[in-house]
N, C-alpha and C positions, 0 to 999 in steps of 0.2 A: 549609555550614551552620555550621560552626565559627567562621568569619570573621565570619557575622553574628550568632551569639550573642556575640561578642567586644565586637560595637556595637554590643548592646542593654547586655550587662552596663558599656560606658562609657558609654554614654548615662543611664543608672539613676542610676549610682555619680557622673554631674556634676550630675546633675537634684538629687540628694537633697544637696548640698552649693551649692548654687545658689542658695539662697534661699527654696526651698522649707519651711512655716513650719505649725504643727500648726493647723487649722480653728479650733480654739476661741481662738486667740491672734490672731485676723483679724474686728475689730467690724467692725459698719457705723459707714462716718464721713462725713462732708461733707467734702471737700476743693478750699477755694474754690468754682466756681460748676458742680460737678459733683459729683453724688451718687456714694457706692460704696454698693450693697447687695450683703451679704456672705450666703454661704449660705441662699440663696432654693432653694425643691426645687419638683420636679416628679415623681409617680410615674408610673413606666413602665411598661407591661404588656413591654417588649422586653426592658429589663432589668431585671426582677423587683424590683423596687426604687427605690427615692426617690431620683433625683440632683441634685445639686446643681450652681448654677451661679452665679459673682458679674453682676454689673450695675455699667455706670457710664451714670447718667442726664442727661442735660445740664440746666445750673442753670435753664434756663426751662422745663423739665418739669412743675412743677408751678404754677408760675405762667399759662402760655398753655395751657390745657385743648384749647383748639383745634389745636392745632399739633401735626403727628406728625413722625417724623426717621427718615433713613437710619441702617441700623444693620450695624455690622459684627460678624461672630463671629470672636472671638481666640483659637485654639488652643493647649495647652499642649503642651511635652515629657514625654517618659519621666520617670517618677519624681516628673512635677506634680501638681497641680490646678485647681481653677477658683478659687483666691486666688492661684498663682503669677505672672499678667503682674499683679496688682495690689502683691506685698510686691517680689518682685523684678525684677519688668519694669518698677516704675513706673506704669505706665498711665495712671493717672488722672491723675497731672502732664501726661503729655504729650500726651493730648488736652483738656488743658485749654487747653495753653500754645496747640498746633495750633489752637483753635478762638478764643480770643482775638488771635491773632497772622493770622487770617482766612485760613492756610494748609487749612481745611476748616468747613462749616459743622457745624452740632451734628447729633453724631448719638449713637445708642445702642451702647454694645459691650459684647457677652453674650461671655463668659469660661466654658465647660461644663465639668464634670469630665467626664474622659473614664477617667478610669484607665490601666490597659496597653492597650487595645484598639486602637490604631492608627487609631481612628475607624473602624473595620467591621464587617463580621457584623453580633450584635445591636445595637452601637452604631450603626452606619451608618442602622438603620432606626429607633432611637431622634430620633439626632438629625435625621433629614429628614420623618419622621412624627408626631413627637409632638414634639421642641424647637422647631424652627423655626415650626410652629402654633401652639402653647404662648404664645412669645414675640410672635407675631404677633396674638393675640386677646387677650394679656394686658396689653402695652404695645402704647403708641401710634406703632407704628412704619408706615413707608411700604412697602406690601405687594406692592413690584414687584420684578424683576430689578435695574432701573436704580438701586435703592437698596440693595442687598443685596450683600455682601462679605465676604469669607471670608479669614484672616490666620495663620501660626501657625509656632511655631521646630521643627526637629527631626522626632520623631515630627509633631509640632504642622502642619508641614512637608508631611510627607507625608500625614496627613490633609487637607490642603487642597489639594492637587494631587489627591489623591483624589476628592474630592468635586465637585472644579471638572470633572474629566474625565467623571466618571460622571452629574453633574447640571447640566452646562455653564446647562442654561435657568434655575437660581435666580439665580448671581451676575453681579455685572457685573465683579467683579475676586477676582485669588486670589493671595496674595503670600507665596508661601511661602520662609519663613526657615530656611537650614541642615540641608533637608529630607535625609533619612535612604529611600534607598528599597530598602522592606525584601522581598528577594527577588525583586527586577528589575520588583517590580508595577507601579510608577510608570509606567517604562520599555514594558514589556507594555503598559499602558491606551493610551500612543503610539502607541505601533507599529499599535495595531488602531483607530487613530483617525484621522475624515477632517479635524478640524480646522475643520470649518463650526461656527459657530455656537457658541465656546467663549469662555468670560470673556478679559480679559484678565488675561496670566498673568506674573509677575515672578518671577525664581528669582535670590534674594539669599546669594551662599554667601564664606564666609571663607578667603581664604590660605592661613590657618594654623588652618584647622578639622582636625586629626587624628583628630577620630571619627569623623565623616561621609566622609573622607578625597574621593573622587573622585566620590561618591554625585550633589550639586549638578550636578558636568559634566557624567555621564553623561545626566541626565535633559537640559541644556540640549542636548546634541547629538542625541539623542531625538528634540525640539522642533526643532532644526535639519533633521536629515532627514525632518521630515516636510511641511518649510517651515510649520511651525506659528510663527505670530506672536507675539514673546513679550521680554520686557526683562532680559535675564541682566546681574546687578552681582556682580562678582568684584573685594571689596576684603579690603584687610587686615585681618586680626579674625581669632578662631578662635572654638570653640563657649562664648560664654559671653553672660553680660546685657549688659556693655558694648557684643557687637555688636547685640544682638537689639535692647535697645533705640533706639536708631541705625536698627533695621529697620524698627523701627514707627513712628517721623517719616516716612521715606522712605514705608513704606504709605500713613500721614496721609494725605502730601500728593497720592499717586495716586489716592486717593480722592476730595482735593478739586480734582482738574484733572477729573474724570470728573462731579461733580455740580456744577461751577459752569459 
């Protein structure tokens, strides 16, 4: 228990120097031919409470009324929220660049605060019973598996390995960056899994990631014994934006090898 309050107290303490940037200092802006809307809410009966999530809208969104798009959900780290992949991830650049550069077609990516929750308990039922409908009847997005993907660093990470195991039938891809797995759960959801019928899964972890320390392996070896099929990248980088973002071109583009 010690060891992993160690990696949550380092996970916090790089999240909250990371880029991370106070709500009211984060407009909505245009940039280039993709919308950011910022602090858009939702009330929850799960989590007692209004939360909030940013949006990046592709530039023909409002132009082609007819046209709906793939949309992927971008999870945050410990210590985030749902403006962090947009002040320090970038985001919006790089699926701007990804979708001008025809490495993926235009799609939608919903950014959720999640808080500390590791995306479970009341979160977990939040965002699979109320966001994910939420976003589905409120934007124009494509309302199938084959369009639906799940992304995220970190905690960010291990929420989406989570939810890819536990709801394998939403996504068609789970690309989880520098995932942290907290109290062997990840690993557990493996071990008791047959492997049919699970998204495609990507586990992207750093060399010289020292918070996360072995956490990425263990999970890819998991995935190995269980001849679970899956794309492990073990490059250089340690836990910060410069790898992460790096993580989410690579997402990008397994995204658009899956819808072209």
């Amino acid at each position: 228990m010690k060891r992993y309050l160690h990696i949550l107290i380092t996970i916090l303490a790089l999240a909250v120097t990371s880029g991370c940037e106070d709500d009211k200092k984060v407009p909505s802006i245009i940039t280039g031919n993709v919308a950011v809307l910022s602090n858009q809410t939702i009330a929850s009966s799960y989590m007692s409470q209004s939360m909030k999530f940013n949006l990046i809208l592709p530039g023909s969104y409002n132009l082609e009324a007819d046209k709906s798009y793939p949309v992927l959900y971008l999870l945050h780290g410990m210590g985030g929220n749902n403006t962090q992949w947009i002040t320090a991830g970038n985001a919006a650049t790089w699926v701007q660049q990804a979708v001008k550069n025809n490495v993926v077609p235009e799609l939608i990516v919903v950014m959720p605060d999640a808080q500390v929750t590791f995306y479970t308990g009341n979160y977990e039922q939040y965002f699979q019973q109320e966001l994910i409908p939420y976003i589905e009847s409120r934007y124009r997005t494509i309302n199938d598996r084959g369009s639906r993907f799940i992304a995220g660093l970190s905690m960010g990470g291990y929420g989406t390995l989570y939810h890819a195991l536990k709801y394998p039938e939403k996504f068609a891809l789970a690309f989880s960056m520098s995932p942290v797995d907290l109290n062997g759960d990840i690993t557990r959801l493996i071990s008791q899994h047959s492997g049919a019928g699970l998204p495609a899964l990507t586990i992207d972890a750093g060399e010289n990631d020292f918070v996360v320390n072995d956490h990425p392996e263990k999970i890819h070896l998991a995935l190995e014994a269980k001849n679970i099929p899956h794309e492990w990248i073990y490059r250089p980088g340690g836990h910060d934006w410069t790898f992460w973002q790096a993580s989410l071109q690579t997402a990008l583009e397994q995204i658009g090898v899956l819808l072209n």
